[in-house]
DRENPA-3360 file (N, C-alpha, C; in nm, 2 decimals, always signed):
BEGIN
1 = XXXXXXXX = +22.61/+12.70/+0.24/+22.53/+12.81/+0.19/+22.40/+12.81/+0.27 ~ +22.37/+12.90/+0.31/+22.26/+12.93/+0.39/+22.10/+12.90/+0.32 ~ +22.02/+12.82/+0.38/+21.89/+12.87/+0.29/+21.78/+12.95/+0.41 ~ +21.69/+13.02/+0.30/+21.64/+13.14/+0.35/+21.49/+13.07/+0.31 ~ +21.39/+13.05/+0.42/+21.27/+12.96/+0.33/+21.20/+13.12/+0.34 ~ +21.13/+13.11/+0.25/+21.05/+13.32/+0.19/+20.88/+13.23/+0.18 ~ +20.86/+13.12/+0.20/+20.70/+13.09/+0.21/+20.65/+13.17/+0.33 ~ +20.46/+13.14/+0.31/+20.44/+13.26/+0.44/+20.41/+13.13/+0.55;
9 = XXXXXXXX = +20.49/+13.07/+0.57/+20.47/+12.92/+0.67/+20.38/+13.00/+0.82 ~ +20.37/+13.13/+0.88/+20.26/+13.19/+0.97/+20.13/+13.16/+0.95 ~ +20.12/+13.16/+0.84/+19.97/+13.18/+0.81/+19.96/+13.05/+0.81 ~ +20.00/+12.96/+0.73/+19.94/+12.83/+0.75/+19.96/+12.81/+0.84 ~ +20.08/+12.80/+0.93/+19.99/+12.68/+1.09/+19.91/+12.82/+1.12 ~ +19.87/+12.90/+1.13/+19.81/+12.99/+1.21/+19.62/+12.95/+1.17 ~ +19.62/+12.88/+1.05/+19.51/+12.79/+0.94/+19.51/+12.65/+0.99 ~ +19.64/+12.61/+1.02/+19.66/+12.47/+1.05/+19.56/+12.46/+1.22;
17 = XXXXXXXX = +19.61/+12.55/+1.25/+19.60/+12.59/+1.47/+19.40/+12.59/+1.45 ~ +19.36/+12.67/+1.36/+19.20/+12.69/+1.33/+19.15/+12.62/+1.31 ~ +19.18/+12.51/+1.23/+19.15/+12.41/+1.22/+19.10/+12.29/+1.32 ~ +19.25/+12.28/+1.38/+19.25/+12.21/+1.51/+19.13/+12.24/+1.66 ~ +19.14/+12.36/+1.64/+19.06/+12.43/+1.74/+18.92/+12.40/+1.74 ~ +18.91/+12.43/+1.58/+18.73/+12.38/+1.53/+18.74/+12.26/+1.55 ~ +18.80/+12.11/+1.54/+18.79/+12.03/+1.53/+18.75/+11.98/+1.65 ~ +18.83/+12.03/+1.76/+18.83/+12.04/+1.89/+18.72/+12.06/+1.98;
25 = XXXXXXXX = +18.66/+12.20/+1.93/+18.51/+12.27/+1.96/+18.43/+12.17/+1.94 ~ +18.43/+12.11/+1.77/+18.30/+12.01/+1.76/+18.29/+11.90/+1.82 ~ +18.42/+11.82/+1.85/+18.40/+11.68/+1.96/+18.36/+11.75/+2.06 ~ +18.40/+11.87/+2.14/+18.37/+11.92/+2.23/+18.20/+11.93/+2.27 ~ +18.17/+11.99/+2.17/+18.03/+12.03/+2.18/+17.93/+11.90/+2.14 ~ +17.98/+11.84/+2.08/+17.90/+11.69/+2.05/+17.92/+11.60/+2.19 ~ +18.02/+11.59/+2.25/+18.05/+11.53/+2.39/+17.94/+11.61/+2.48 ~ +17.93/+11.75/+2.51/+17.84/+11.78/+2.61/+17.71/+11.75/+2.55;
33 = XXXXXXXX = +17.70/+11.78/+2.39/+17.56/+11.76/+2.41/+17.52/+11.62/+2.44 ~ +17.57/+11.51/+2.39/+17.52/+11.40/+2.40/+17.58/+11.32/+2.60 ~ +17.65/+11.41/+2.64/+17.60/+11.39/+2.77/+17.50/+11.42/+2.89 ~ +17.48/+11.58/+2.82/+17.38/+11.61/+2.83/+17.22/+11.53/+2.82 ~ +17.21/+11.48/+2.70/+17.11/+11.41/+2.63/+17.09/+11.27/+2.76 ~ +17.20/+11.19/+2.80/+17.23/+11.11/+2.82/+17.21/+11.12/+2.96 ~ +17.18/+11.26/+3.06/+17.16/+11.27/+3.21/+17.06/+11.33/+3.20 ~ +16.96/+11.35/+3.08/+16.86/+11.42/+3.10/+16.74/+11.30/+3.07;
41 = XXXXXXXX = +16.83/+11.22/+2.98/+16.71/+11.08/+2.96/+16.75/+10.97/+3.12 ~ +16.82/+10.98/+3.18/+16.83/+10.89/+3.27/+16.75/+10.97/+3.43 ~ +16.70/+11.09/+3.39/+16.66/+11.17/+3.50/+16.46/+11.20/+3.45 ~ +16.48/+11.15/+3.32/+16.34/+11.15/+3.24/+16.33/+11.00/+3.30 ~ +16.36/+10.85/+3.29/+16.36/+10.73/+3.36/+16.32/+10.77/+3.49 ~ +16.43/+10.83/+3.53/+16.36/+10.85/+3.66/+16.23/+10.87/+3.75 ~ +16.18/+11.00/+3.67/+16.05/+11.09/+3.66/+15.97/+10.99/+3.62 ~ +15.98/+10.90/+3.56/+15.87/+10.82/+3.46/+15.85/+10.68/+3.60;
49 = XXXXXXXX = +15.98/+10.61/+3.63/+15.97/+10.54/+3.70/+15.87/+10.59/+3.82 ~ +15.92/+10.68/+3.89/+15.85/+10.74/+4.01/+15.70/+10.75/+3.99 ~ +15.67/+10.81/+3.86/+15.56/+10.83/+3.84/+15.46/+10.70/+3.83 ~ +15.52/+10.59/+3.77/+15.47/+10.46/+3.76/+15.44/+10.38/+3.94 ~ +15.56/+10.42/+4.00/+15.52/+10.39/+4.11/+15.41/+10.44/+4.21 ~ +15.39/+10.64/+4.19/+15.29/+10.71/+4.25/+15.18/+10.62/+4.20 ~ +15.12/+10.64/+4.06/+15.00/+10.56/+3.97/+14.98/+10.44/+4.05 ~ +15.09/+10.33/+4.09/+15.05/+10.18/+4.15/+15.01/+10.24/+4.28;
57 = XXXXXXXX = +15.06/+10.32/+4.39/+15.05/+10.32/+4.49/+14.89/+10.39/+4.52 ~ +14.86/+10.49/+4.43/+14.69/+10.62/+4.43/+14.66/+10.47/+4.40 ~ +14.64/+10.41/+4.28/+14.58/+10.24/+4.32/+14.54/+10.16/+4.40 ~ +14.59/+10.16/+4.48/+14.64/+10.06/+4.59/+14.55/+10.14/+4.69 ~ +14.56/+10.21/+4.69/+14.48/+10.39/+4.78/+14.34/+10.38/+4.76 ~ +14.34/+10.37/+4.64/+14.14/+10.30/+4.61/+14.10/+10.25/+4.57 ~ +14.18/+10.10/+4.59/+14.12/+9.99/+4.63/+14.11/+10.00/+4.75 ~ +14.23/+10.02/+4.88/+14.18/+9.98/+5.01/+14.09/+10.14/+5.09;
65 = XXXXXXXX = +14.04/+10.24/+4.97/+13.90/+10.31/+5.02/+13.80/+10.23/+5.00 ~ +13.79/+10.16/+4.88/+13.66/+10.09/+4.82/+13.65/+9.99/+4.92 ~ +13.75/+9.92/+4.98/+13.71/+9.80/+5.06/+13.69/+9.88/+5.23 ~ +13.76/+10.00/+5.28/+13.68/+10.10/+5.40/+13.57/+10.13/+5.35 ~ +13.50/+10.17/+5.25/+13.34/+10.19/+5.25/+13.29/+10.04/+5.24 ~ +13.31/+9.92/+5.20/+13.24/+9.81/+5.19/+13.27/+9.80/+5.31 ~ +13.35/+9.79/+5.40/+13.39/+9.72/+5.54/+13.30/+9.89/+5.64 ~ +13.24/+9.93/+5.62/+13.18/+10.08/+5.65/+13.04/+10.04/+5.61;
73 = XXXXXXXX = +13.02/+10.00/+5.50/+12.87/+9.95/+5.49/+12.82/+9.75/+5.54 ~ +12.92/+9.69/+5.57/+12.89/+9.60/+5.67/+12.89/+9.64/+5.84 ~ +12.96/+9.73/+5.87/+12.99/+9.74/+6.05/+12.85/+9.84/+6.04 ~ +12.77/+9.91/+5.94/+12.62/+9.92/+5.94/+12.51/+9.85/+5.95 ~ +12.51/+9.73/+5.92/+12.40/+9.64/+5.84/+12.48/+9.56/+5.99 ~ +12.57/+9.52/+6.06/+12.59/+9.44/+6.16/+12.53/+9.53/+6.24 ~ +12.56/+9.66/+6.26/+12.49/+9.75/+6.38/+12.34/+9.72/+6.40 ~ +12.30/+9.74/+6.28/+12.17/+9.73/+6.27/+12.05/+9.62/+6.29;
81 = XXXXXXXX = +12.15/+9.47/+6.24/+12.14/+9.35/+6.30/+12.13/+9.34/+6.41 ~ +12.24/+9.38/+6.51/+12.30/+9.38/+6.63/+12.15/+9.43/+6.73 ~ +12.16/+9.56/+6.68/+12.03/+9.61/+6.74/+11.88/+9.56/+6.69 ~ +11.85/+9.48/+6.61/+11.71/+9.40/+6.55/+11.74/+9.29/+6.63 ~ +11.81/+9.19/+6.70/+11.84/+9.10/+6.79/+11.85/+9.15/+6.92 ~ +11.89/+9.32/+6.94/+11.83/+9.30/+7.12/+11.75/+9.34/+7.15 ~ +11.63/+9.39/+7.06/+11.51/+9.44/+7.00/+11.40/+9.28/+7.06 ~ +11.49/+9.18/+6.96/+11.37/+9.10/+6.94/+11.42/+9.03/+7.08;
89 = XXXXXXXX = +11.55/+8.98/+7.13/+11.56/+8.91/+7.27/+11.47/+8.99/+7.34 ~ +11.49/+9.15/+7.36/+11.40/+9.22/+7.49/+11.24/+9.18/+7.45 ~ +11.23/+9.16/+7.37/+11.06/+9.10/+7.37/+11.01/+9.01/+7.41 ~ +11.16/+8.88/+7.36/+11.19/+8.76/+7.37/+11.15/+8.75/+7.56 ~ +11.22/+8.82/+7.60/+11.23/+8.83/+7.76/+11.12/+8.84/+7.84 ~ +11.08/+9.00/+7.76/+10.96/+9.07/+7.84/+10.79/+9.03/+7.75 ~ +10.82/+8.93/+7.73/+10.65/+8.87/+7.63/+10.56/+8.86/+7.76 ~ +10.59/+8.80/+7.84/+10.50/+8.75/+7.93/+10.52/+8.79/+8.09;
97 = XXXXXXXX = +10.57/+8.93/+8.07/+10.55/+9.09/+8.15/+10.44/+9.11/+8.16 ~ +10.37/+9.16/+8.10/+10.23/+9.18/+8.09/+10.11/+9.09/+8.17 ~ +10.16/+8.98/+8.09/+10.06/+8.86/+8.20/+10.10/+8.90/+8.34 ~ +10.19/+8.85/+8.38/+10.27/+8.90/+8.50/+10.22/+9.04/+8.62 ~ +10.20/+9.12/+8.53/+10.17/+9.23/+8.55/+10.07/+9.24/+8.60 ~ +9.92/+9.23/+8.51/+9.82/+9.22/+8.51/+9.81/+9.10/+8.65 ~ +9.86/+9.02/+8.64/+9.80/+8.93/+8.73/+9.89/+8.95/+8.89 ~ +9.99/+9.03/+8.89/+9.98/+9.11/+9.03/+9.95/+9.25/+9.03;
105 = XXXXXXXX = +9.83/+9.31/+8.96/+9.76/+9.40/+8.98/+9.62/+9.34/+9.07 ~ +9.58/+9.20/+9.01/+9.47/+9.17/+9.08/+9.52/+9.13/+9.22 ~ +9.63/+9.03/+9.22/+9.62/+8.96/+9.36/+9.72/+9.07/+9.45 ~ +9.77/+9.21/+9.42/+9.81/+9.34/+9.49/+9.72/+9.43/+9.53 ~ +9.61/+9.39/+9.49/+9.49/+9.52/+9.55/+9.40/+9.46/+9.63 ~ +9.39/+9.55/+9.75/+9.35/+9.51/+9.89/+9.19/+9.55/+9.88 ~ +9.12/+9.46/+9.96/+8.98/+9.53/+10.01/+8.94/+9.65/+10.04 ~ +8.86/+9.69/+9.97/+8.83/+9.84/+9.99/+8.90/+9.92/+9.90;
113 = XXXXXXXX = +8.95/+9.87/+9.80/+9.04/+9.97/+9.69/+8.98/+9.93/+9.59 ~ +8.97/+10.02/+9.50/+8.95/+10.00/+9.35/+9.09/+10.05/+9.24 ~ +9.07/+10.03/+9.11/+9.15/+10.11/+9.05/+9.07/+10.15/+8.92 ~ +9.06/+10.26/+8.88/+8.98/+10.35/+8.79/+9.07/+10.36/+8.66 ~ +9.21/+10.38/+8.63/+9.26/+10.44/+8.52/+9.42/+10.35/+8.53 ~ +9.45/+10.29/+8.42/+9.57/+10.23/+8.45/+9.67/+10.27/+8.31 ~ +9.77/+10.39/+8.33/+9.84/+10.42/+8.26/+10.01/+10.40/+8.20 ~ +10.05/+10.34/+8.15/+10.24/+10.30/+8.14/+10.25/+10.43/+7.99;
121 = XXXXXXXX = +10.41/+10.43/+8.07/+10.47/+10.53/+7.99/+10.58/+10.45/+8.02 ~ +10.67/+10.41/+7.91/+10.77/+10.33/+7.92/+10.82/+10.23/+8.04 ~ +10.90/+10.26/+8.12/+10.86/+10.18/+8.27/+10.78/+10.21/+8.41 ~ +10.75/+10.32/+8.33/+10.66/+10.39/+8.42/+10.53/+10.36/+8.43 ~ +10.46/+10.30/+8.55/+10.25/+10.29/+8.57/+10.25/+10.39/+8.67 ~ +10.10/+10.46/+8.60/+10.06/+10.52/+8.66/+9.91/+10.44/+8.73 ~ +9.91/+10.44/+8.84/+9.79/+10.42/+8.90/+9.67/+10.52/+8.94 ~ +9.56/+10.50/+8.90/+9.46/+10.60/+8.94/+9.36/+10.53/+9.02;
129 = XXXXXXXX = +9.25/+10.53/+9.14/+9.20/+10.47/+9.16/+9.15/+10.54/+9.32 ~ +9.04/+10.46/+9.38/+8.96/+10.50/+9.51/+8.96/+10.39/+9.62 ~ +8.99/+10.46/+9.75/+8.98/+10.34/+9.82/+8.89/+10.42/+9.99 ~ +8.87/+10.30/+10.02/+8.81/+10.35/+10.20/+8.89/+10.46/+10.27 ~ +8.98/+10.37/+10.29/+9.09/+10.52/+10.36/+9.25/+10.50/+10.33 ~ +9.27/+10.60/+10.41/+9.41/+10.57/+10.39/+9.51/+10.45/+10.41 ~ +9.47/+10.38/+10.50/+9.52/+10.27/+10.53/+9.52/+10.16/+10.44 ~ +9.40/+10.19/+10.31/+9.40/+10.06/+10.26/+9.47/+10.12/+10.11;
137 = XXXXXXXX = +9.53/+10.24/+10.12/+9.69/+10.27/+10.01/+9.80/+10.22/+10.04 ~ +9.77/+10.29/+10.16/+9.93/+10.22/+10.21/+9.94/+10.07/+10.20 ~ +9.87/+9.97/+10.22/+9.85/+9.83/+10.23/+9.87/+9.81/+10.06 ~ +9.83/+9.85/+10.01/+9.82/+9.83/+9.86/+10.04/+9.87/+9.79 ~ +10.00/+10.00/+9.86/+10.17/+10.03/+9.78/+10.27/+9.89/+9.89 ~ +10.24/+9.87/+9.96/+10.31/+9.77/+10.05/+10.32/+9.62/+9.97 ~ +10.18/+9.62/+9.90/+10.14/+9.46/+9.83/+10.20/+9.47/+9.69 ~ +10.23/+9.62/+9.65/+10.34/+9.67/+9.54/+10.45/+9.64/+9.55;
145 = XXXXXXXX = +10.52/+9.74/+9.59/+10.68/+9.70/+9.63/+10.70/+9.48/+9.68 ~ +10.60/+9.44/+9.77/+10.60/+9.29/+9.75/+10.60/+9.25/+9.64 ~ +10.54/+9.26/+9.50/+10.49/+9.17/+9.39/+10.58/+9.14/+9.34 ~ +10.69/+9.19/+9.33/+10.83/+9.16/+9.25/+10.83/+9.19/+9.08 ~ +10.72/+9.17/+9.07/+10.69/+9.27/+8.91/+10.71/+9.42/+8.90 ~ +10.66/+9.52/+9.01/+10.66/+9.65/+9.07/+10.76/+9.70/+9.17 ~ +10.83/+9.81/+9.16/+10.89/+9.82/+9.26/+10.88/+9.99/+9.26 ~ +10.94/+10.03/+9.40/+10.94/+10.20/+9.41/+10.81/+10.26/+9.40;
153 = XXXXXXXX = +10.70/+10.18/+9.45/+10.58/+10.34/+9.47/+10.57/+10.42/+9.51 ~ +10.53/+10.54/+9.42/+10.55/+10.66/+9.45/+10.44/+10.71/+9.44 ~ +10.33/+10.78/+9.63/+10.23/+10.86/+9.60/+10.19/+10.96/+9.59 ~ +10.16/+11.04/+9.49/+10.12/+11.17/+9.42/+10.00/+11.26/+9.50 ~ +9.91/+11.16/+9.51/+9.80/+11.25/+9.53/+9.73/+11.16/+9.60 ~ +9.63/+11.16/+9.72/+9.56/+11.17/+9.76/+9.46/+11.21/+9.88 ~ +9.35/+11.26/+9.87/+9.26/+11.33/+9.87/+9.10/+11.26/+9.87 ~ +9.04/+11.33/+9.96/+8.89/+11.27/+10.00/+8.80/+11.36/+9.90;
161 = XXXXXXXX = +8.78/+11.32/+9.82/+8.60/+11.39/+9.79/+8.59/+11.27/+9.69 ~ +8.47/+11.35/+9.60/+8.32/+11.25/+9.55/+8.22/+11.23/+9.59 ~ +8.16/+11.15/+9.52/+8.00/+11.15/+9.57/+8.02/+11.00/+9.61 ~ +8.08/+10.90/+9.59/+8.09/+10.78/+9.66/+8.14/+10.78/+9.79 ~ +8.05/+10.69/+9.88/+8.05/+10.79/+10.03/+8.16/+10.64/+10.09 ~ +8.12/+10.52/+9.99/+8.19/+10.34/+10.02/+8.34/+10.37/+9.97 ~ +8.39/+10.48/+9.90/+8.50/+10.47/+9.86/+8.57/+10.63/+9.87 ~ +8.59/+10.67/+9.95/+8.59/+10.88/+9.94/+8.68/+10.93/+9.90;
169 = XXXXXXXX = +8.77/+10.81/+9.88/+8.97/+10.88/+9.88/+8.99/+10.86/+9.77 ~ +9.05/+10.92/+9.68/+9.06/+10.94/+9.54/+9.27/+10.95/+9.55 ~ +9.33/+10.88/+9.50/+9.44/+10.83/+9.51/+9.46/+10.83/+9.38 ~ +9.63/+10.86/+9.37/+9.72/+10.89/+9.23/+9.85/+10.77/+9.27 ~ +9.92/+10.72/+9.21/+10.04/+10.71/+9.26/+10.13/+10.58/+9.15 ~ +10.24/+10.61/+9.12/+10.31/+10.54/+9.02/+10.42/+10.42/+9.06 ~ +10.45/+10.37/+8.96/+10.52/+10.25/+8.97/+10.65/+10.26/+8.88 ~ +10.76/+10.18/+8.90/+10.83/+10.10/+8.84/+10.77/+10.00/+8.77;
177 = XXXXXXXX = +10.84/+9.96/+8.66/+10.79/+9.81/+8.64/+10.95/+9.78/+8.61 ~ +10.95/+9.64/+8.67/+11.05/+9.49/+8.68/+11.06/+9.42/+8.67 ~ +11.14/+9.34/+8.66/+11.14/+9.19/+8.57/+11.25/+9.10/+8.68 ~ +11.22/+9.04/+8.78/+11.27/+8.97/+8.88/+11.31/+8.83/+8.83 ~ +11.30/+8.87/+8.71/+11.37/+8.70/+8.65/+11.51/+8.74/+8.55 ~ +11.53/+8.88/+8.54/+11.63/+8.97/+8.46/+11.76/+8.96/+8.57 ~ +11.86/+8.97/+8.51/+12.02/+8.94/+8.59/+12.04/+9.09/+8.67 ~ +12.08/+9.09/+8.78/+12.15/+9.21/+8.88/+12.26/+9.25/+8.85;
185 = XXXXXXXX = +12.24/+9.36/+8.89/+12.39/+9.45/+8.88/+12.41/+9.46/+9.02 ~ +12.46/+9.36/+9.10/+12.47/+9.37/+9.27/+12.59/+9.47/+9.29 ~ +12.74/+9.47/+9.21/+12.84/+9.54/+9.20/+12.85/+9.64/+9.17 ~ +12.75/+9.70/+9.08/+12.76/+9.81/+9.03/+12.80/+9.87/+8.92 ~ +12.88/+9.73/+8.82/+12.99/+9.74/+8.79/+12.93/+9.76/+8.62 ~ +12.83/+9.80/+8.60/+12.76/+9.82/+8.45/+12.74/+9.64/+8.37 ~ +12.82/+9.58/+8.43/+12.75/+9.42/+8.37/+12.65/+9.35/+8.46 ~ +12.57/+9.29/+8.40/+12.45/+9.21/+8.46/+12.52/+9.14/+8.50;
193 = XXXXXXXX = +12.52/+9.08/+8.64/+12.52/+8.95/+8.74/+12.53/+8.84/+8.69 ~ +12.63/+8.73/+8.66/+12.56/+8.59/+8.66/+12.46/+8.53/+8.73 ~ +12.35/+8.47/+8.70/+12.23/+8.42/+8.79/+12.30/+8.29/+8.89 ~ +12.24/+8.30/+8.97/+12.29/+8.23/+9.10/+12.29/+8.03/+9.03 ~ +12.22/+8.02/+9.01/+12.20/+7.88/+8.97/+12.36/+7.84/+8.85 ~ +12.40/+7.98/+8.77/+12.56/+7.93/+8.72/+12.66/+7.98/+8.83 ~ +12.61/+8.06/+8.95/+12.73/+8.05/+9.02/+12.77/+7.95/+9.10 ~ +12.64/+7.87/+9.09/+12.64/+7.74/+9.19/+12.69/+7.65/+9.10;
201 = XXXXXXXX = +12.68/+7.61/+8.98/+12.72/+7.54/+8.85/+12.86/+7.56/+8.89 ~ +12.91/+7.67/+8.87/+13.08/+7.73/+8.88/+13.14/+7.68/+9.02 ~ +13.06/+7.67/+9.10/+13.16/+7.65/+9.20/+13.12/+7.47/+9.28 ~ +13.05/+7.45/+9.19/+13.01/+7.29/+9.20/+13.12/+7.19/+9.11 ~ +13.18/+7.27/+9.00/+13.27/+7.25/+8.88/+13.41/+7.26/+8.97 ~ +13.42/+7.35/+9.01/+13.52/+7.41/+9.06/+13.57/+7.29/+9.20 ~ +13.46/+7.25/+9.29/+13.47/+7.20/+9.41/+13.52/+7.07/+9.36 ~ +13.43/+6.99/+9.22/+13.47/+6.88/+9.14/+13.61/+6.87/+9.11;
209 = XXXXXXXX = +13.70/+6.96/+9.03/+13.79/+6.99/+9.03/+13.91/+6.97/+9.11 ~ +13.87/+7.03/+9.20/+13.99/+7.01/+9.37/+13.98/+6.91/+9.39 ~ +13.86/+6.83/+9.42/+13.87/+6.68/+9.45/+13.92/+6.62/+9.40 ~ +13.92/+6.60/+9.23/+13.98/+6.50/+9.16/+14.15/+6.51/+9.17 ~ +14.19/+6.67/+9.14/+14.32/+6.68/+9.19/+14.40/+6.63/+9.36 ~ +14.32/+6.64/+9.46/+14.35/+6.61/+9.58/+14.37/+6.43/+9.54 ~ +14.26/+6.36/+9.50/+14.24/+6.21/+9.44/+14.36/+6.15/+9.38 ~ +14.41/+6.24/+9.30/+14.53/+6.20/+9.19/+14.66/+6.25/+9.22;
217 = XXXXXXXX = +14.70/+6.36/+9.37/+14.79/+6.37/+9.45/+14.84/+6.26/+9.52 ~ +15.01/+6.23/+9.53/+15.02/+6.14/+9.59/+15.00/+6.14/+9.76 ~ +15.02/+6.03/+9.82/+15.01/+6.04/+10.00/+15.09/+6.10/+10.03 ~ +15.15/+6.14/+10.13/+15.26/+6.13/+10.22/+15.31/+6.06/+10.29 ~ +15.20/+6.01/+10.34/+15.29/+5.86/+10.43/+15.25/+5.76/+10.39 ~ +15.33/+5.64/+10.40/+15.25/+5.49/+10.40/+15.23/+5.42/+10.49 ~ +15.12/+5.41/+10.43/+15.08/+5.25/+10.60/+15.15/+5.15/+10.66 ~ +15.16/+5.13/+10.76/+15.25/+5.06/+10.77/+15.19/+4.89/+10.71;
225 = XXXXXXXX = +15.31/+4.77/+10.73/+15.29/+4.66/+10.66/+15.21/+4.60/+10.77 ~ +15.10/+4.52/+10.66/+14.98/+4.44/+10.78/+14.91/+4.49/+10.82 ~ +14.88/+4.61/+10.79/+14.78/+4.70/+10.85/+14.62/+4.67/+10.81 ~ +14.48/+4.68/+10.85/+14.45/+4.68/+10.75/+14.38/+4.80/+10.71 ~ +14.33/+4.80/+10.63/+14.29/+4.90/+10.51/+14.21/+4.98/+10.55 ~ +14.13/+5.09/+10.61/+14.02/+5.12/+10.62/+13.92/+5.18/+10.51 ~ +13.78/+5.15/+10.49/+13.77/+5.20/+10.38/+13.68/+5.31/+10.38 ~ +13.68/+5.40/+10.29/+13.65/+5.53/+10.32/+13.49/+5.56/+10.37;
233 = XXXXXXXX = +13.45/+5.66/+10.45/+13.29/+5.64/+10.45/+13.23/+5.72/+10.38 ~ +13.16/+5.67/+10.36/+13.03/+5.71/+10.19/+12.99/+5.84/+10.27 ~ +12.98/+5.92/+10.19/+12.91/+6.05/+10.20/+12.75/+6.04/+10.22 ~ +12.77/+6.11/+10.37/+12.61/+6.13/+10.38/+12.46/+6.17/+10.26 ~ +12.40/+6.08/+10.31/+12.30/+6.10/+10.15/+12.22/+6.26/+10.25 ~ +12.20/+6.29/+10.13/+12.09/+6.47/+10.14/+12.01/+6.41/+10.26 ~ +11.96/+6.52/+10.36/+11.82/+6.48/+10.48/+11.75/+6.57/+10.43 ~ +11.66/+6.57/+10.49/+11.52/+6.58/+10.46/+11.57/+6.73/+10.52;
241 = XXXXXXXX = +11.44/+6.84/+10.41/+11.46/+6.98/+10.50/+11.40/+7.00/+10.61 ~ +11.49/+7.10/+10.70/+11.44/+7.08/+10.85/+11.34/+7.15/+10.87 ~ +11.29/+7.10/+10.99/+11.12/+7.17/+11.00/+11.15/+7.36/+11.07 ~ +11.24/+7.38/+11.12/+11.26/+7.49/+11.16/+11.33/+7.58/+10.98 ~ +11.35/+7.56/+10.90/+11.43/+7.56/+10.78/+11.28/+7.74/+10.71 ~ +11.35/+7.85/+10.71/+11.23/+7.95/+10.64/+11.13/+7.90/+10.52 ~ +11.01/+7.93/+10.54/+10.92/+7.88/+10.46/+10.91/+7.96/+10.31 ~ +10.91/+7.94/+10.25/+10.89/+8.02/+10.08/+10.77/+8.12/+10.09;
249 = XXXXXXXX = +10.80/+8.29/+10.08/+10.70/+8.33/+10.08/+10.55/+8.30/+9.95 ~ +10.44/+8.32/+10.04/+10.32/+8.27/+9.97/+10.30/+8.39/+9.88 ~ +10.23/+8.34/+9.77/+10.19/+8.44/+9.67/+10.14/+8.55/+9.72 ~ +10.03/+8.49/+9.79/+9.92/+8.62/+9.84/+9.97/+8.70/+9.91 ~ +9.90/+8.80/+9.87/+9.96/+8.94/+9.94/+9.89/+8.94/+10.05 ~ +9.93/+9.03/+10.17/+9.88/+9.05/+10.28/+9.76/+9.17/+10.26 ~ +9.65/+9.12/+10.30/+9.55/+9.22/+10.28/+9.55/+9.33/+10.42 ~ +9.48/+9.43/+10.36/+9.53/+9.58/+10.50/+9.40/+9.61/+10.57;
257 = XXX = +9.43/+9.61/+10.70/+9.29/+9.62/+10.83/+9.23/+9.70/+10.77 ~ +9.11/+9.70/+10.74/+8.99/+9.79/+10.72/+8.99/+9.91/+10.82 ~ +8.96/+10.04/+10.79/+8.98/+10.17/+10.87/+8.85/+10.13/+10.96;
% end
């Protein structure tokens, strides 16, 4: 016998299927969102991390400004040092210029010369002053350029009048001033010269040197057996300086023939 089922069995699975579907939707949508959630807090770590790192590093940024202006206000205070020490050495140096100076002004001026006005402008003297004639300037700039305190005169002016009939030449004329105890630039080379007394040091060191090495070199040959020994001869002691040997120029200046 046949059976005929007459329930509406469509509708329910078609209730049953809706069901499922919703069921489906919600894991669904609960899966994205909490994946969601889940790449948006690990990309928030992120941002946060980074940011923690920017914060240490702007840090790190100023402290090593704070320690450029502290290392900026020492390479100041050493400048300044720096320059208060070649300040006080150049005084240190040139203290007893002056004496110097002064005292080949007197023993550089010739008979028959005066000097009237004595003016410095940094290395610059100006000389003002009257003499017999001309011959006894020239003698004078001559006893200049000699003094080794002065160098380079240069004359400006002179000219005969006045009412002094013992003195009639009225004379201008300037100077260098120098310091003959100060290091040379013989090279050219912007450094001051070692003074001769360390180049002789240096090469007295230096000659010391060679010898002891040549001393502590072995021979080359050997003597033969039974020989005997010769022993070395002593190095001539210093002689006396020779009487033809250049004499050391004398202080005094050469005085200039009266006109």
């Amino acid at each position: 016998m046949a059976r005929i089922n007459l329930l509406p069995w469509r509708e329910e699975r078609r209730k049953q299927r809706q069901k499922e579907f919703a069921v489906m939707f919600a894991i669904s949508a609960f899966g994205a969102v909490l994946l969601s959630f889940i790449i948006l807090s690990y990309y928030n770590g992120q941002i946060d991390g980074q940011n923690e790192r920017n914060a240490y590093v702007q840090q790190q940024i100023d402290e090593v400004k704070k320690r450029n202006e502290e290392i900026d206000q020492l390479e100041a205070k050493k400048s300044k040092l720096l320059a208060r020490k070649e300040v006080i050495e150049e005084l240190q140096a040139n203290r007893s210029q002056m004496v110097h100076l002064f005292d080949s002004l007197v023993r550089t001026i010739p008979d028959g010369a005066v000097l009237t006005s004595i003016k410095q402008d940094n290395e610059t003297l100006t000389l003002e002053g009257r003499a017999q004639s001309n011959a006894r300037v020239s003698t004078y700039m001559r006893n200049l350029e000699g003094s080794g305190w002065m160098t380079n005169p240069d004359l400006s002016i002179i000219e005969a009048k006045g009412v002094d009939k013992g003195l009639p030449y009225q004379f201008k004329l300037q100077v260098k001033l120098a310091n003959p105890n100060a290091p040379k630039d013989e090279d050219k080379d912007g450094v001051p010269d070692a003074p001769a007394a360390q180049i002789a040091q240096s090469g007295d060191a230096a000659a010391t040197a060679g010898a002891a090495d040549a001393a502590a070199a072995p021979a080359q040959g050997t003597a033969p057996a039974g020989a005997a020994t010769q022993p070395a001869a002593a190095p001539a002691a210093p002689g006396a300086t020779p009487a033809n040997a250049p004499s050391a120029p004398t202080a005094t200046p050469a005085k200039g023939a009266a006109s």
